[in-house]
N, C-alpha and C positions, 0 to 999 in steps of 0.2 A: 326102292329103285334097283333094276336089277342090273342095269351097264356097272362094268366094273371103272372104278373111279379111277384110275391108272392111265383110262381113255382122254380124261381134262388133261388142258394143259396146265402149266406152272404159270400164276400169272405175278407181273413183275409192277408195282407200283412208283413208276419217279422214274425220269430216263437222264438221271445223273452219273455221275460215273460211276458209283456202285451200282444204282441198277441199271445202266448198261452194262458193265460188267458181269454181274447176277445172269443176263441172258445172253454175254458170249462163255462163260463155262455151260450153261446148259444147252449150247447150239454145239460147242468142240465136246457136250458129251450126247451127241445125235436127237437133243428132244427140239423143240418147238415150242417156246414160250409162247405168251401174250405181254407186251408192255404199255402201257398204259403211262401218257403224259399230260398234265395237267395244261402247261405251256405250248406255246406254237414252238417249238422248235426242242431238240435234245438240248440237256444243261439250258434251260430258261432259268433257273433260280441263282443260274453261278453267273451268269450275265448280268446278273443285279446288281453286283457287287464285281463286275467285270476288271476295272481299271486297279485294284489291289492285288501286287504281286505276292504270290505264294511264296509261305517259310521254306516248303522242302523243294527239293530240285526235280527236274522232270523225272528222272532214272524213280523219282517215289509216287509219283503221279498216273504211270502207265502199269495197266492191269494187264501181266503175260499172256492169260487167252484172248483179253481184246486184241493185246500187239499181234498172238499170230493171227489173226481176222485182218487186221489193215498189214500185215508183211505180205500176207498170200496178193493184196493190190496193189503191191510196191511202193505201200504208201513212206514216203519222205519222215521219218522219226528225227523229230528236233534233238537239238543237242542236250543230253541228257544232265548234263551238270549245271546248262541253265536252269533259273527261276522263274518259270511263267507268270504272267496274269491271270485273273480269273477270263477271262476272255480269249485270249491266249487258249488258256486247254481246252475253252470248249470249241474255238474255230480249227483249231490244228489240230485237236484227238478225238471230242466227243460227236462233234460233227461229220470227220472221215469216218468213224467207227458207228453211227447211227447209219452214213448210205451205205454199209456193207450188206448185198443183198439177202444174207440168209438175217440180219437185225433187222432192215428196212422192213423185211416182212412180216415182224412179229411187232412193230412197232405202229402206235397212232396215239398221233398229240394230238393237241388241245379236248382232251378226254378225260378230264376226272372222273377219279372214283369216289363215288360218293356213298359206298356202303357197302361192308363186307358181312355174311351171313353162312349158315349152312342151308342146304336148299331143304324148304319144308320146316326147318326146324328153327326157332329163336334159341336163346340165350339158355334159357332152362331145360330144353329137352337132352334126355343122354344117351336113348338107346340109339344104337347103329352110328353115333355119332363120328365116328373114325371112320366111316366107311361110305359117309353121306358127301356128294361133293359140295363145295363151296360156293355159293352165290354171289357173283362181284358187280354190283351196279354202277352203269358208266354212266354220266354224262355229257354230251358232247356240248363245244361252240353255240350252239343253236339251239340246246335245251330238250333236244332231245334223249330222252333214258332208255337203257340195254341192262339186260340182263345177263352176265356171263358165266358159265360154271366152270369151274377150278377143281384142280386136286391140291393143291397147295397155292399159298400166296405167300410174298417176300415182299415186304412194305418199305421200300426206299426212299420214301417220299423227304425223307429231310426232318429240319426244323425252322428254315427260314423265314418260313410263311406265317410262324410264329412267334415274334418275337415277345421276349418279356416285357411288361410295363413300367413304368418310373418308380413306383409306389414301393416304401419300403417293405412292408407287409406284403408282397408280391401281389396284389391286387393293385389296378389302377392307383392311382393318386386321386384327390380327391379336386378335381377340377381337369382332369386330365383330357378325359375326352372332350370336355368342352372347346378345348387349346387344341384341337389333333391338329388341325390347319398349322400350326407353328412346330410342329415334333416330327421329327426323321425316325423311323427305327427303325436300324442296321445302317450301312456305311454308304453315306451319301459319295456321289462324283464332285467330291469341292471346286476341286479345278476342271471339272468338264459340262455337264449336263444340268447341275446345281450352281455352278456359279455365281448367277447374278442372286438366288435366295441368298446365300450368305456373306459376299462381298460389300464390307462398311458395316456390318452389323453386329452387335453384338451375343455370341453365343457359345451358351452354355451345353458340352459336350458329357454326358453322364454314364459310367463304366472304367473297371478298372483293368479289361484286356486289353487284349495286343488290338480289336476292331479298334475301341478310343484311345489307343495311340497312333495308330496308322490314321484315323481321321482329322488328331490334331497335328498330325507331321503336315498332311495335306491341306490344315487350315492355318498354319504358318506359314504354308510356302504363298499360299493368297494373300494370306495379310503384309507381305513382302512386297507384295506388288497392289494392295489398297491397304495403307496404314491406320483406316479410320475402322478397320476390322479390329475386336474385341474377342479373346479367349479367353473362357475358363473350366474348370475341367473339378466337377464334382464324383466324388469317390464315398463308398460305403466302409469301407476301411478304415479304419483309425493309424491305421501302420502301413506307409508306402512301398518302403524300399524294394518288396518281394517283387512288386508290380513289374520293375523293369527286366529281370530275366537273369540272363547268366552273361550279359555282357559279350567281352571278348572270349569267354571261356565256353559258349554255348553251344549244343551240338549243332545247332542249325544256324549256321551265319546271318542271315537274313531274321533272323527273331532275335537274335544276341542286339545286332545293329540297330534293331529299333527300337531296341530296350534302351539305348543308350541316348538315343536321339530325341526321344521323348524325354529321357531323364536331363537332358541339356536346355529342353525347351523350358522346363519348370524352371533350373538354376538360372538362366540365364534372362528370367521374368517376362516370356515371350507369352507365356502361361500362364493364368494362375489356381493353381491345385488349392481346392479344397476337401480336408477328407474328413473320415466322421458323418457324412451326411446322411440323413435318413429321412427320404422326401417323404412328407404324408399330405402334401397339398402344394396345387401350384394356382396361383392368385394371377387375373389380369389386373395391370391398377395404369395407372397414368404414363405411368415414369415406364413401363413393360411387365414382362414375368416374372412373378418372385417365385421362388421355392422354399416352401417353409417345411422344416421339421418338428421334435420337438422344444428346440431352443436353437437348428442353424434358422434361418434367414440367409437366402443368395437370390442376387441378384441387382436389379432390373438385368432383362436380356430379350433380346429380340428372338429369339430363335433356339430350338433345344434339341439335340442330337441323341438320341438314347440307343446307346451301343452296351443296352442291361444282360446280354443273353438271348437264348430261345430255345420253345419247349415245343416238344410234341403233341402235334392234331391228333389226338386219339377220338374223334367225333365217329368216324366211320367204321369205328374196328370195335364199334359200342357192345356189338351184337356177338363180338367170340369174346370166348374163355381166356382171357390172357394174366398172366399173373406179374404184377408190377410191383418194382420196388414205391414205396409208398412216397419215399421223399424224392430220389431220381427222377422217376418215369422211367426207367429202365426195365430188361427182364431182369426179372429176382436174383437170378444168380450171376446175371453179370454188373450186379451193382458194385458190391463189393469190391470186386477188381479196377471199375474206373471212377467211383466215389471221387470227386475232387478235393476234397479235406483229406485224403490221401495221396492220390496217384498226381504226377502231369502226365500229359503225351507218353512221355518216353517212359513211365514205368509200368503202366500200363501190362497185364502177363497175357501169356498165350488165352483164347479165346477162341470157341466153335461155335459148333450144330448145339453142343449141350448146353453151351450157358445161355443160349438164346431160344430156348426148348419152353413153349409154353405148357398148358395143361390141355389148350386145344391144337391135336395136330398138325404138324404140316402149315402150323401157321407160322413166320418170324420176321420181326422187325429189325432191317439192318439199317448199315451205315449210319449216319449223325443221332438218325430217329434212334436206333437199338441204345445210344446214350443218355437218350430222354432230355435231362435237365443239364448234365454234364458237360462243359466243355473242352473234354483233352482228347476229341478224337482226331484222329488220321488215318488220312486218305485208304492208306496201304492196310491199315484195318480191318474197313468195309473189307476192304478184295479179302482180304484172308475167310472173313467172316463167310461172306457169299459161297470162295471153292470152298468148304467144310457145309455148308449147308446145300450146293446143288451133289458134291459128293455122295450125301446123306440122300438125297429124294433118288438120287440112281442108281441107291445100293450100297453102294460102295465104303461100305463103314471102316472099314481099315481104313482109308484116305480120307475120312469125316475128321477121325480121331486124331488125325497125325496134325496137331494142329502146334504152329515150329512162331514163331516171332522171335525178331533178328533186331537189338536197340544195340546203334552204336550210340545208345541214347537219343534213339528218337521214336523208338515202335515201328521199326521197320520189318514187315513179315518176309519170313524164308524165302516161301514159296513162291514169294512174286519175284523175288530176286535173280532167280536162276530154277529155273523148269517146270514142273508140276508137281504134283504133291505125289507122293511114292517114285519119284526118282530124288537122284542123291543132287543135294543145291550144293550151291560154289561157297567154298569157306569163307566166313563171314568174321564180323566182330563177338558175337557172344547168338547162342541159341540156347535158348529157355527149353530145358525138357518135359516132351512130352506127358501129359498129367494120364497116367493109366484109369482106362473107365470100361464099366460094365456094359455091356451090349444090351441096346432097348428100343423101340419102338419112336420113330422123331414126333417131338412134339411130347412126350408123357417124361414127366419129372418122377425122380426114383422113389 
């Protein structure tokens, strides 16, 4: 093919807020994405989970080049030391920031992509391979399929849509799917939309994050108001205490408090914690659910909430070269950095273009997806991750490199804090120095 590939646009998959963000750094750096949303509307997956108020505050929630896109339309910025909803950010920022007209135009929802390729060539061929543009096949609402050519792709799509299964062996359980009619997974609206499923009922909530705490804070406050409600709260842990957080002492208020509020609920027998579990089957029988492992037995229970995690849809990126950590699902080199048997959130170190640099060019998975299995990311992350990676596609490798994260113990990055990346940000709590690296080609590992 002789058009030079420079001519495709960047195409941006998830119009959440890292990749809407991902296409306001590449709009305030003069290119023209394509975004691509699988939902009717921008943030359709953070709506799902709408009515849960976020741990960080706004001021960590708003990505700087999106702000200057909705300041240039005087849009109204919430108060930045509140704690939004998931609903919240997507009616008051991801939604102003999707009809801004240089995004509206690079933007079309309900348009999956259902398969990323290089054009002419599969998985095995290698010549011209950097230089051949990208095939991204959409399709729409109506079933209709497109073929689009890319010079690069940035996969935002998430991991929500993925949720993990009950089963200890991370595979199903063994009767599970038969049961799906009775299982939640991810964070049901208890007191709103979900209501009447689990009001008087008894149910078994399984996970040991902050989602199944925040489920059973919200399935306390119901059973408050119907007493014939039944909680219990099955854990894979044999050792609790870590579960509830850092308390009063924690950098994020809102995660500290609900560490606490959960841990009241168990003492105070509103709950009752079971840990040790390790589901390998779940049984219909007379009496309800049972969960059997290989010596718990829990239950009867009417109802099962599975708040286990979520992994990456890697189905349609079958066809590029991408190099994964084998137990994350991460890229290789940024496993190590957000490993959860090491890091949380907050320890998390600086991160770019490079650790997120496959073997096939020009291709990277950010935001939640680039964590794979992991879950200590944050928001302000993604954004860091995206300016170093559209940086990197427009050149600009001195501002790829300069990759800065700012933790007042939380993984807060520099650069979203105060200006852009090659000007000087506003003094902060602690900034992690930049890790000096060799000049190369994006997408090729040294």
């Amino acid at each position: 093919m002789n058009e030079d590939i420079q001519t495709y646009p960047v195409v941006i998959i998830g119009a959440g807020p890292v990749g809407l963000a991902a296409a306001a750094h590449l709009i305030r750096k003069g290119e023209s994405p394509l975004l691509f949303e699988a939902g009717a509307t921008a943030g359709a997956s953070m709506l799902q989970w709408g009515h849960i108020r976020l741990f960080s505050p706004w001021r960590y929630v708003i990505d700087q080049q999106a702000r200057a896109l909705l300041d240039a339309r005087n849009w109204q910025a919430p108060d930045l030391e509140g704690n939004p909803t998931g609903r919240e950010v997507v009616e008051q920022y991801l939604w102003p920031l999707a009809q801004v007209p240089a995004i509206q135009a690079t933007l079309r929802v309900q348009t999956r992509v259902t398969g990323v390729s290089r054009l002419g060539q599969d998985k095995l061929k290698t010549a011209a391979r950097e230089t051949t543009p990208f095939v991204v096949r959409i399709q729409t609402s109506d079933g209709e399929e497109e073929d689009v050519l890319a010079r690069a792709v940035i996969d935002a799509s998430g991991t929500y849509q993925q949720p993990n299964p009950l089963g200890a062996h991370g595979l199903a359980a063994l009767g599970e799917r038969a049961l799906a009619s009775h299982i939640f997974y991810g964070i049901p609206n208890v007191l709103g939309t979900e209501r009447a499923r689990y009001a008087g009922r008894r149910i078994l909530v399984v996970g040991s994050g902050h989602s199944a705490q925040q489920t059973l804070l919200e399935l306390a406050h119901l059973a408050e108001q119907e007493p014939e409600t039944r909680l219990i709260w099955a854990v894979r842990r044999p050792a609790v205490q870590q579960m509830f957080g850092g308390g009063a002492d924690d950098a994020l208020p809102e995660r500290g408090q609900l560490g606490l509020r959960s841990l009241a609920l168990v003492e105070q027998g509103q709950v009752r914690l079971v840990a040790g579990v390790q589901i390998q089957a779940l049984v219909s029988t007379a009496q309800g659910i049972v969960l059997r492992g290989e010596e718990e037995r829990v239950g009867p229970v009417d109802e099962i909430i599975a708040t286990t995690g979520f992994r990456p849809d890697l189905s349609f990126v079958q066809e590029l070269r991408l190099s994964l950590d084998p137990a994350l699902e991460s890229p290789v080199l940024l496993a190590p950095l957000i490993d959860p048997n090491v890091h949380s959130c907050g320890t998390v170190p600086p991160h770019g273009v490079d650790e997120l640099t496959h073997p096939e060019a020009n291709v990277f998975l950010v935001g939640m997806k680039s964590y794979g299995r992991a879950p200590t990311f944050l928001m302000l992350t993604g954004y860091e991750q995206v300016r170093s990676i559209v940086a990197a596609l427009t050149g600009d490798w001195e501002c790829a490199r300069r990759v800065e994260l700012v933790l007042p113990e939380t993984g807060v990055c520099s650069t979203d804090l105060g200006g852009s990346c090659c000007t000087p940000a506003p003094t902060l709590v602690q900034v992690l120095p930049t890790v000096s690296r060799r000049p190369r080609s994006v997408g090729l590992h040294d």
